[in-house]
Backbone as CSV, one residue per row, in Angstrom:
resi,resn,N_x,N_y,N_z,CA_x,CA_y,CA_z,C_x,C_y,C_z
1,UNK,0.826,-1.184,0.000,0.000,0.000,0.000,0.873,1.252,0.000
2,UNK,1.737,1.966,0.799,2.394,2.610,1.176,1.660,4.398,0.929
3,UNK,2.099,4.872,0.743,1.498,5.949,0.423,1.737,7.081,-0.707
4,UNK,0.230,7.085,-0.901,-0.273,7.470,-2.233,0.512,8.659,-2.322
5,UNK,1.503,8.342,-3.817,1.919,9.826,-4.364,0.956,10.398,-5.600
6,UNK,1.708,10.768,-6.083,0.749,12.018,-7.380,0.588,10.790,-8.244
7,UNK,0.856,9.814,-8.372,0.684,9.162,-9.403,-1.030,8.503,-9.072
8,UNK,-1.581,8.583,-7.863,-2.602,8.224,-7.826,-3.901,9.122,-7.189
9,UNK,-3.881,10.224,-7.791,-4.611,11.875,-7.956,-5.759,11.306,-8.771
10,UNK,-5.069,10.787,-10.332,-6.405,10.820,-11.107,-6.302,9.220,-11.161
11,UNK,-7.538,8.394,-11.370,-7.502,6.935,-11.516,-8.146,6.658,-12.939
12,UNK,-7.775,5.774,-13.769,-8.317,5.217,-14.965,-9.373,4.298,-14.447
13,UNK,-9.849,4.524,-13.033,-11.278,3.277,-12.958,-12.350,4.416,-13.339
14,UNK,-12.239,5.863,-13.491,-13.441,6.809,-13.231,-12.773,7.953,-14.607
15,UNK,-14.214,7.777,-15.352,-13.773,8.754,-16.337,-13.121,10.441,-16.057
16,UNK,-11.757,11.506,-17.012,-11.214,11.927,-16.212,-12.341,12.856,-15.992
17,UNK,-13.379,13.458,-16.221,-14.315,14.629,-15.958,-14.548,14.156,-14.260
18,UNK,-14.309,12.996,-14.158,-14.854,12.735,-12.429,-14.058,13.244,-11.738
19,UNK,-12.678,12.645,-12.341,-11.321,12.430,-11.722,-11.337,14.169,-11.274
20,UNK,-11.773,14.876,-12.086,-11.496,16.171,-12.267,-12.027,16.981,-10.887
21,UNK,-13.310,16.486,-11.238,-14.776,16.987,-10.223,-14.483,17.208,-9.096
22,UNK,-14.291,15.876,-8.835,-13.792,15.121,-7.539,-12.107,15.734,-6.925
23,UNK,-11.285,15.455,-7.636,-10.055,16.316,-7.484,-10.691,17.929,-7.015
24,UNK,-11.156,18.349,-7.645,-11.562,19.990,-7.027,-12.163,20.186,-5.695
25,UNK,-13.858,19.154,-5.758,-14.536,19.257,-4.613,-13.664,18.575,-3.496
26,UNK,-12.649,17.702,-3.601,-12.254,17.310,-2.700,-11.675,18.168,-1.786
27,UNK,-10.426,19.351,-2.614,-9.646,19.910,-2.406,-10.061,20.730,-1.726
28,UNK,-11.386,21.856,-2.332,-12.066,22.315,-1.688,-12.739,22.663,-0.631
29,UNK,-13.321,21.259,-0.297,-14.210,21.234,0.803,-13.034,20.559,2.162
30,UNK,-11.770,20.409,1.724,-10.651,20.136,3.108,-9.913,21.566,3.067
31,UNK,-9.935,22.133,2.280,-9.404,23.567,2.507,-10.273,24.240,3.379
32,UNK,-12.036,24.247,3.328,-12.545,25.057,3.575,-12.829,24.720,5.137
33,UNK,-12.737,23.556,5.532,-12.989,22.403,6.660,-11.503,22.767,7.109
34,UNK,-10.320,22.513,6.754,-9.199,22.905,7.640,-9.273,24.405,8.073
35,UNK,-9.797,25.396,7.263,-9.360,27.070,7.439,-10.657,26.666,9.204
36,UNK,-11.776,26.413,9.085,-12.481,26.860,9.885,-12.432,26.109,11.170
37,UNK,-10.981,25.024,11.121,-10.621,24.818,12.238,-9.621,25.819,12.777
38,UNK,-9.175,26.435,12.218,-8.144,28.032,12.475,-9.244,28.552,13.035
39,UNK,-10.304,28.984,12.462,-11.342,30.190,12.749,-12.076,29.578,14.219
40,UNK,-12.116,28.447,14.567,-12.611,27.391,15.790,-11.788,27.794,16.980
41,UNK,-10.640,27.633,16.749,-9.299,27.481,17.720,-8.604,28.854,18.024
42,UNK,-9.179,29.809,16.818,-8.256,30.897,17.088,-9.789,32.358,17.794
43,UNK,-11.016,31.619,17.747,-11.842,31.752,18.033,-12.135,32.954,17.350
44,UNK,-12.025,33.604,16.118,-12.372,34.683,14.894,-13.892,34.477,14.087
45,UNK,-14.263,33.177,15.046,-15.795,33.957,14.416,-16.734,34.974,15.607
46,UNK,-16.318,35.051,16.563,-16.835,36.655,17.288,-16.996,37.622,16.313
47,UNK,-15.767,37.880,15.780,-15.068,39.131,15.111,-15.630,39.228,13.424
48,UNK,-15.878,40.252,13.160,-16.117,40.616,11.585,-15.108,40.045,10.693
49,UNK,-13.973,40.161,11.595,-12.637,39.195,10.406,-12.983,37.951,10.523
50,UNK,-13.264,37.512,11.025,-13.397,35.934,10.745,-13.991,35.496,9.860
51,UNK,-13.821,35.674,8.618,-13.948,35.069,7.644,-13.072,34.527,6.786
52,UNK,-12.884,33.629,6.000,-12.374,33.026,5.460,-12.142,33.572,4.014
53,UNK,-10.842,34.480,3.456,-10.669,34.788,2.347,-10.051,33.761,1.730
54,UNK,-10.431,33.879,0.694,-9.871,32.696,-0.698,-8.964,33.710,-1.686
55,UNK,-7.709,33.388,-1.691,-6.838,34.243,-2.399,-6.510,33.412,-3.772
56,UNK,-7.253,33.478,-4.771,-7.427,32.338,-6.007,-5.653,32.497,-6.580
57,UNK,-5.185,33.993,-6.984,-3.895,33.919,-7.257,-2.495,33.096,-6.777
58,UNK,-3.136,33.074,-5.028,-1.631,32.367,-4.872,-2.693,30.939,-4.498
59,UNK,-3.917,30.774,-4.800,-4.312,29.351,-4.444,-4.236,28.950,-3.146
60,UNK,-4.269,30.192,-2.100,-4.558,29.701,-0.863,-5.887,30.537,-0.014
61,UNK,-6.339,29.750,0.673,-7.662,30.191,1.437,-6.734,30.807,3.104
62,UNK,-7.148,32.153,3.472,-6.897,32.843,4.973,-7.754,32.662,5.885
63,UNK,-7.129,32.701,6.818,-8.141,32.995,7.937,-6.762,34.013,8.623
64,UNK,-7.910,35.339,9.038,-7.003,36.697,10.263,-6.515,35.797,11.438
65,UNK,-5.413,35.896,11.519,-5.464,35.553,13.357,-4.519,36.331,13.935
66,UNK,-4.389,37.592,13.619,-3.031,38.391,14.047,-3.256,38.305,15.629
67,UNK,-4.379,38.455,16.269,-4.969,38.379,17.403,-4.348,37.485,18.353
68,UNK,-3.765,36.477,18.045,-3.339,34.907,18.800,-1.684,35.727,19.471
69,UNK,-1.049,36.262,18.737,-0.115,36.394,19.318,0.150,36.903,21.035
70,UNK,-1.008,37.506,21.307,-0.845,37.841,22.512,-1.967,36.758,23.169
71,UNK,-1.652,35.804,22.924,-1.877,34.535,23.639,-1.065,33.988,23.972
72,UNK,-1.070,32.507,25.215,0.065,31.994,25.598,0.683,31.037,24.666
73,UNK,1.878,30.367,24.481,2.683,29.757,23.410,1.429,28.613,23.368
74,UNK,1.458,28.331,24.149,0.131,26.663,23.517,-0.986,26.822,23.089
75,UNK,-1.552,28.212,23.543,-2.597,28.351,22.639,-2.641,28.926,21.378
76,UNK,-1.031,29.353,21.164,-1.236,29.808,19.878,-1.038,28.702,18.608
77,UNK,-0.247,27.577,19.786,0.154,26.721,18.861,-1.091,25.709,18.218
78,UNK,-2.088,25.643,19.215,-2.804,24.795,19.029,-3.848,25.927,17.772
79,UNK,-4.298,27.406,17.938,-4.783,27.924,16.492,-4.289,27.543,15.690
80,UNK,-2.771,27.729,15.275,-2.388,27.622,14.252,-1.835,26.122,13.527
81,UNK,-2.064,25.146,14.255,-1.761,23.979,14.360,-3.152,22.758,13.737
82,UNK,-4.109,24.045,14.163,-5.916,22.966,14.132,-5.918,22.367,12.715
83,UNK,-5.356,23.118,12.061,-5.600,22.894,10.589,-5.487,21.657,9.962
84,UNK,-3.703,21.556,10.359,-2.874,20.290,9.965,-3.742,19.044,10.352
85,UNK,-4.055,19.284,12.114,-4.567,18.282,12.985,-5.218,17.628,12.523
86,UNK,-6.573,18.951,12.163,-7.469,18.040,10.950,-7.154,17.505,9.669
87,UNK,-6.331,17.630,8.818,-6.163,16.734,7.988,-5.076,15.788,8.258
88,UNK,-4.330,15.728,8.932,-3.834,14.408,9.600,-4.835,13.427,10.264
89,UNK,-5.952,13.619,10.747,-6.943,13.119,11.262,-7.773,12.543,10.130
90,UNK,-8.106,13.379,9.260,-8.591,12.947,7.846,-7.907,11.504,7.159
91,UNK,-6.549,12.098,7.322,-6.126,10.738,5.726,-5.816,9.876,7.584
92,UNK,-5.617,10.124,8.406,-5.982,8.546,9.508,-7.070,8.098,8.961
93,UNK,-8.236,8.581,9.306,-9.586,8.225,8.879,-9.288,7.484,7.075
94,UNK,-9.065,8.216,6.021,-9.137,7.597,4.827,-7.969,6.158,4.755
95,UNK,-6.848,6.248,5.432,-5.997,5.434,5.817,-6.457,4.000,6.372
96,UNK,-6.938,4.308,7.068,-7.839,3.010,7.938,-9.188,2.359,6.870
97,UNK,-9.288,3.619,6.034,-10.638,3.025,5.509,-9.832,2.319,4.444
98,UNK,-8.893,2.755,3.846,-8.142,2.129,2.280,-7.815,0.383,2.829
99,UNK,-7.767,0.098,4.239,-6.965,-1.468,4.522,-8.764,-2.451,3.981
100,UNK,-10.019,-1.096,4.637,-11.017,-2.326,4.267,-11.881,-2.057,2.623
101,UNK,-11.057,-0.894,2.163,-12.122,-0.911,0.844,-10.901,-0.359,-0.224
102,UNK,-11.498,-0.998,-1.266,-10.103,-0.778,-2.222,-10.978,0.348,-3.411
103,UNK,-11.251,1.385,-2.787,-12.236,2.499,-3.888,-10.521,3.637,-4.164
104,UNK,-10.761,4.056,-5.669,-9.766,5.322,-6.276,-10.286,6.538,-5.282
105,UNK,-11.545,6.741,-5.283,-11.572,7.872,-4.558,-11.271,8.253,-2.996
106,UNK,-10.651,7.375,-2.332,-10.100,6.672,-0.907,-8.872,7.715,-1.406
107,UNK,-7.689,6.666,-1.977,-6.624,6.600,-2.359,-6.592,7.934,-2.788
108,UNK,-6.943,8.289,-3.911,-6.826,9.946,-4.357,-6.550,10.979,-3.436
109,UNK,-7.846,10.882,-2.256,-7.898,11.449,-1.444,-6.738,11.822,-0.294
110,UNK,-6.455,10.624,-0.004,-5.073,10.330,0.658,-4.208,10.923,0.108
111,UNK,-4.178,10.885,-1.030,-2.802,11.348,-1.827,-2.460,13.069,-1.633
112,UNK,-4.080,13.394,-2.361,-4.038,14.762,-2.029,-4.061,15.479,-0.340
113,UNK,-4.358,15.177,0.454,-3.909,15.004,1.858,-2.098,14.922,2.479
114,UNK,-1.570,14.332,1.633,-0.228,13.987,2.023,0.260,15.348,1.502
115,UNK,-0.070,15.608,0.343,0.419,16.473,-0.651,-0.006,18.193,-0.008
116,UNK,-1.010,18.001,0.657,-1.800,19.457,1.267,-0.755,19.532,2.638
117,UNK,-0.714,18.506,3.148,0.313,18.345,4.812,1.204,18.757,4.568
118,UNK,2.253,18.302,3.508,3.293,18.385,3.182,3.375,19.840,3.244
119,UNK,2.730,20.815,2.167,2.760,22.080,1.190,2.683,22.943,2.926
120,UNK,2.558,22.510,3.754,1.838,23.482,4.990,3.619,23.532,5.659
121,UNK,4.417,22.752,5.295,5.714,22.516,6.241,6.785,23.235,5.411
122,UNK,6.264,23.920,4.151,7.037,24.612,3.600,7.754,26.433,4.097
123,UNK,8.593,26.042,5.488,8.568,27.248,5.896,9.250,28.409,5.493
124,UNK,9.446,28.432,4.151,9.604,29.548,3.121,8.604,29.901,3.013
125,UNK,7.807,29.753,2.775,6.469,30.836,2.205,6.130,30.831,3.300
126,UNK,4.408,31.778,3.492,3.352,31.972,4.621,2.551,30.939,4.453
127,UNK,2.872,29.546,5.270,1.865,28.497,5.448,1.696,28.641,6.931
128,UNK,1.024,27.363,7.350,0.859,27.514,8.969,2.398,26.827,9.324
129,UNK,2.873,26.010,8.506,4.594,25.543,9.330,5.476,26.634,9.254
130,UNK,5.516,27.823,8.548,5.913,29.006,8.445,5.291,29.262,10.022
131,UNK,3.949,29.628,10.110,3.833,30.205,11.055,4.047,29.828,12.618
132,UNK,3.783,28.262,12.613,4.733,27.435,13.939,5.472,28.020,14.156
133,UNK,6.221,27.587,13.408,8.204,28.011,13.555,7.811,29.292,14.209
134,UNK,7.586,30.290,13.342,7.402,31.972,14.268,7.040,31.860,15.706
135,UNK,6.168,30.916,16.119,5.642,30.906,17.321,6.157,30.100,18.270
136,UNK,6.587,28.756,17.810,7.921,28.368,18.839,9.178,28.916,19.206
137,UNK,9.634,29.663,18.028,10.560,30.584,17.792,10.373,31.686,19.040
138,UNK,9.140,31.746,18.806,8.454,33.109,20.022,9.215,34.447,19.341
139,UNK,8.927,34.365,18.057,9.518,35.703,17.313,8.891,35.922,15.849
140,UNK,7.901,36.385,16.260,6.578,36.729,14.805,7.548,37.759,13.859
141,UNK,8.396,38.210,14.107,9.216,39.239,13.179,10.488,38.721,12.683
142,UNK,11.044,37.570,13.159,12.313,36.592,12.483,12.484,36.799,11.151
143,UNK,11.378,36.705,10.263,11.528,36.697,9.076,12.490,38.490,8.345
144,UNK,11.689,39.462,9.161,11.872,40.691,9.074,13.077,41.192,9.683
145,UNK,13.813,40.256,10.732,14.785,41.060,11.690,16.203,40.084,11.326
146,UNK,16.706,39.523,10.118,17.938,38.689,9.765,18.881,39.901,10.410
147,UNK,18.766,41.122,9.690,19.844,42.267,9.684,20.737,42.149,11.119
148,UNK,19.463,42.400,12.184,19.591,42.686,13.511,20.129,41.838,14.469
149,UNK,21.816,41.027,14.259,21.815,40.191,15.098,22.207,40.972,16.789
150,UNK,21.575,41.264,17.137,21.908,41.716,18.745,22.268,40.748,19.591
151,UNK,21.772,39.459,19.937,22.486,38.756,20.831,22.523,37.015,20.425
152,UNK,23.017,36.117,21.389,23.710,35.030,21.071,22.244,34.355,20.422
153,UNK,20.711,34.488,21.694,19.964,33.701,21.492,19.322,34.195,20.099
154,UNK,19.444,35.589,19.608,18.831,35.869,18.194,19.634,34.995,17.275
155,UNK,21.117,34.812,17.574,21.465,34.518,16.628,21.035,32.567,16.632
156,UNK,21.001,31.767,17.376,20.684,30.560,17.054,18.863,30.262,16.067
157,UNK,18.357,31.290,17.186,17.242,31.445,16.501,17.034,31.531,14.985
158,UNK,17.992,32.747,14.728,18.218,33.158,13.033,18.834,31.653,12.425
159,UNK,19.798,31.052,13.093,20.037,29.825,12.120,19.036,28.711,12.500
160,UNK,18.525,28.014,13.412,17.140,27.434,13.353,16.194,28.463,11.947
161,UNK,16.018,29.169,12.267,14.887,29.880,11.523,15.565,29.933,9.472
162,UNK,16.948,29.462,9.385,17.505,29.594,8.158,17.416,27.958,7.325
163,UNK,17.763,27.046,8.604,17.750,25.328,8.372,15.953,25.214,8.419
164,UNK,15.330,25.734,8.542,13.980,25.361,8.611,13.416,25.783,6.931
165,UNK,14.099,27.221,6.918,13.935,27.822,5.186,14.484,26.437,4.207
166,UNK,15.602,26.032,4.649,16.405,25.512,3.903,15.637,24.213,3.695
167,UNK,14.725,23.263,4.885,14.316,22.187,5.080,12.559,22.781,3.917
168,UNK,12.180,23.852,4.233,10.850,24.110,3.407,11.688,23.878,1.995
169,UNK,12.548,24.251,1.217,13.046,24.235,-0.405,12.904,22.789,-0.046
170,UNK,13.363,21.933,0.574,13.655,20.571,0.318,12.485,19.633,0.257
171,UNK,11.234,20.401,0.869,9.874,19.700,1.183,9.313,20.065,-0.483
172,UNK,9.598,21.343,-0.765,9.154,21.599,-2.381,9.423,20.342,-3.515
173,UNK,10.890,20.196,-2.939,11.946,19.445,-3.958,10.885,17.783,-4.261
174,UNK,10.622,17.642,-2.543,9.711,15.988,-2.260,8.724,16.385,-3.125
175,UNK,8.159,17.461,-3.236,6.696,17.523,-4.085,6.609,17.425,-5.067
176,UNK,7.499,17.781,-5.618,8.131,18.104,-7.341,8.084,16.751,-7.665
177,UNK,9.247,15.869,-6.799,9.600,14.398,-7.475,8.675,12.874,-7.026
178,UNK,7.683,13.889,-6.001,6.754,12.412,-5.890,4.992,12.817,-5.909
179,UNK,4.735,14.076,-5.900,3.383,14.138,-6.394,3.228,15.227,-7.852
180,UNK,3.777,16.162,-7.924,3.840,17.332,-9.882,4.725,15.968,-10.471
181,UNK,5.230,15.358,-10.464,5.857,14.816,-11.254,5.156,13.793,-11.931
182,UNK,4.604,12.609,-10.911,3.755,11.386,-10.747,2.854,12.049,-11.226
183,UNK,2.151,12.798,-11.150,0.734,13.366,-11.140,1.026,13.753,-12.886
184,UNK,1.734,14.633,-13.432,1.527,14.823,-14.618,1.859,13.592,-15.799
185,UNK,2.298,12.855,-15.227,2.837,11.247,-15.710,1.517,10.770,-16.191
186,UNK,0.827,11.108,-15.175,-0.654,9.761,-14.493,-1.494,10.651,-15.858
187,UNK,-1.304,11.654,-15.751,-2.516,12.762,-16.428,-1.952,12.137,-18.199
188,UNK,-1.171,12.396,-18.282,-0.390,12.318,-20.155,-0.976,10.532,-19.975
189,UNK,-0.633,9.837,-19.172,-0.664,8.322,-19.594,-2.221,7.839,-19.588
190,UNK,-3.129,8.798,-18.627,-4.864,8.907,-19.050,-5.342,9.096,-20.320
191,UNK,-4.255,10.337,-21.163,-4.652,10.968,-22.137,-4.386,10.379,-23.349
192,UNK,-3.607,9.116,-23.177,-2.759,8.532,-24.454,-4.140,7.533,-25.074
C-alpha cells in the first residue's frame, strides 16, 4: 500500500471529468474544513474578520489571526496547528478506511492530503509551518529582523529559523519528485 503519491490523484477506474470533479470538490471542501478549524481554535468567528478569504492567485484560502499572538505559546500553537490536525486526522480516517475498501476515490484522497500536509511545512512561504516556527521561535518578526543580530539567542534562533527555510526548499523538492511529477505522468498516460 504505502502511500499514495501524485501518481494516484487521477484513476483510470473513473472517467477523467470525475477524476477532475472530484479532485476539485475534494480539495475544496478540506481547505474550507481545515481554514475553519483556524477560525474554531483561534476563536475569529466573534469578530467581523473571521472570515475566510480565498486568495485564487496564490491558491490559498486565509483565515485573520493576528490576534493569537498575545496569547500563551500553547494556545497559539494549538490555532495555528488545528488545521494540519485536521487533515492528519482525515487521511488517519481515509488510511484506515483504504486497509477495508479498495475504492480510487479513498486513495486519491489520501494522496491529495499527504500532498496538502506536506505544502503546509514549507517554511519559506506563509503556510501555517511558516507560522509554527514563528511561534515556537516566540519571534513573529524573524523573518523581518535577519539584519539585527543583537544577541547570542537571536542569533541561534536566526540559524534554526535559516535550516527550517532551507528544510521548506527541500519539502518543495519531495513535491516536485513524488506528487507534480507522478501526477503529470498519471494525467499524459490517461490521455494517451
Amino acid at each position: 500500500m504505502g502511500i499514495p503519491i501524485g501518481n494516484k490523484i487521477i484513476s483510470k477506474e473513473a472517467p477523467l471529468w470525475i477524476n477532475i470533479i472530484y479532485l476539485l470538490a475534494f480539495i475544496f471542501l478540506t481547505s474550507i474544513l481545515h481554514e475553519l478549524m483556524h477560525i474554531v481554535y483561534a476563536r475569529t468567528w466573534k469578530y467581523n474578520a473571521g472570515r475566510i478569504k480565498l486568495l485564487f492567485k496564490k491558491a490559498v484560502a486565509v483565515v485573520p489571526m493576528t490576534h493569537i499572538w498575545v496569547w500563551t505559546i500553547t494556545s497559539r500553537i494549538t490555532a495555528l496547528a488545528a488545521g494540519v490536525i485536521f487533515d492528519l486526522l482525515l487521511l488517519a480516517c481515509l488510511s484506515w478506511c483504504r486497509l477495508f475498501f479498495d475504492n480510487w476515490m479513498i486513495v486519491s484522497g489520501a494522496s491529495i492530503l499527504w500532498l496538502k500536509i506536506l505544502w503546509q511545512f514549507g517554511f519559506h512561504r506563509n503556510c501555517d509551518g511558516h507560522l509554527l516556527a514563528m511561534t515556537i521561535l516566540d519571534d513573529p518578526l524573524i523573518d523581518l529582523d535577519t539584519s539585527n543580530l543583537e544577541s547570542n539567542i537571536k542569533n541561534k534562533k536566526l540559524y534554526i529559523w535559516k535550516v527550517l527555510k532551507v528544510f521548506g526548499y527541500m519539502i518543495d523538492l519531495l513535491l516536485i519528485i513524488f506528487w507534480l511529477i507522478p501526477f503529470l505522468v498519471s494525467l499524459f498516460n490517461y490521455l494517451k
